[in-house]
N, C-alpha and C positions, 0 to 999 in steps of 0.2 A: 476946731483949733484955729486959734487966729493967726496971721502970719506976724505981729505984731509984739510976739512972743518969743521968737524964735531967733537967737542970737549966734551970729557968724562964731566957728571955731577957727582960731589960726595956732599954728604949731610954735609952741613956743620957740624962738632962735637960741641956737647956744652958746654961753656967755665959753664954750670951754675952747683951748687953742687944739688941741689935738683931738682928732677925729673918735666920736661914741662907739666905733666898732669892737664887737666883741673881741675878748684877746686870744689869741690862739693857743692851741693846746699845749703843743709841742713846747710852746717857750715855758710855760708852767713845767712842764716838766720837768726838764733840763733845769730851771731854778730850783727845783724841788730838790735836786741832786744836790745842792749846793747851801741848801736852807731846807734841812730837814724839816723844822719844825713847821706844819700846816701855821699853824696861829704867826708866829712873829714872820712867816714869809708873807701872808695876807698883808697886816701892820707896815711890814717894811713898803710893798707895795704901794697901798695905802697911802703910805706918807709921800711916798715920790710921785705918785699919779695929782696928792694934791698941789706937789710943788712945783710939777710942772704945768697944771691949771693956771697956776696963780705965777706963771710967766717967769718962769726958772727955765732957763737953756739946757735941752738935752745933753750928755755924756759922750754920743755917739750919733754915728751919721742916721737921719731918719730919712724918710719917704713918706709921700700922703698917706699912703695905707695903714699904715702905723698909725695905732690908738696909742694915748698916755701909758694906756698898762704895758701893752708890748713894748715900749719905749723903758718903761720901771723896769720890764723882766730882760730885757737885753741889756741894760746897764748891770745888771744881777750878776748873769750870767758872763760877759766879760771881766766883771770882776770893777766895774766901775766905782758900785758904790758895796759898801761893806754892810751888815748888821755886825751893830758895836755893845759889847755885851757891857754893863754897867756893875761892877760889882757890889754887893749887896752889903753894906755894913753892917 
């Protein structure tokens, strides 16, 4: 094998403002209380983890530790942000 082949890996950087750490349990739950429904609590998430990528200002006080998601599920859970039900014509 030649060395000649052999191309450096570097870790991609992340374009995201809030830290990739997994989200914790406990806050899924307590939102779960709150947003029954598995699917539109995903979605809502979802949507607010992408708007706060995309450099939308948290709802409430954060810390470094806090990932996007824990950020979506504490805004949830204080009742920050709503799911808004659309009615169907």
């Amino acid at each position: 094998m030649s060395i000649d082949n052999i191309l450096p890996f570097e870790t991609p950087k992340s374009d995201y403002r809030y830290s990739n750490l997994p989200m914790k349990s406990d806050l899924v739950t307590k939102a779960a209380e709150i947003i029954d429904d598995p699917q539109k609590l995903i979605n809502l998430v979802s949507k607010r983890v992408r708007q706060l990528n995309s450099g939308r200002s948290p709802l409430i006080p954060t810390v470094p530790s806090m990932g996007a998601a824990d950020i979506a599920l504490t805004e949830i859970i204080e009742g920050k942000i709503k799911l808004r039900e659309i009615p169907l014509i």
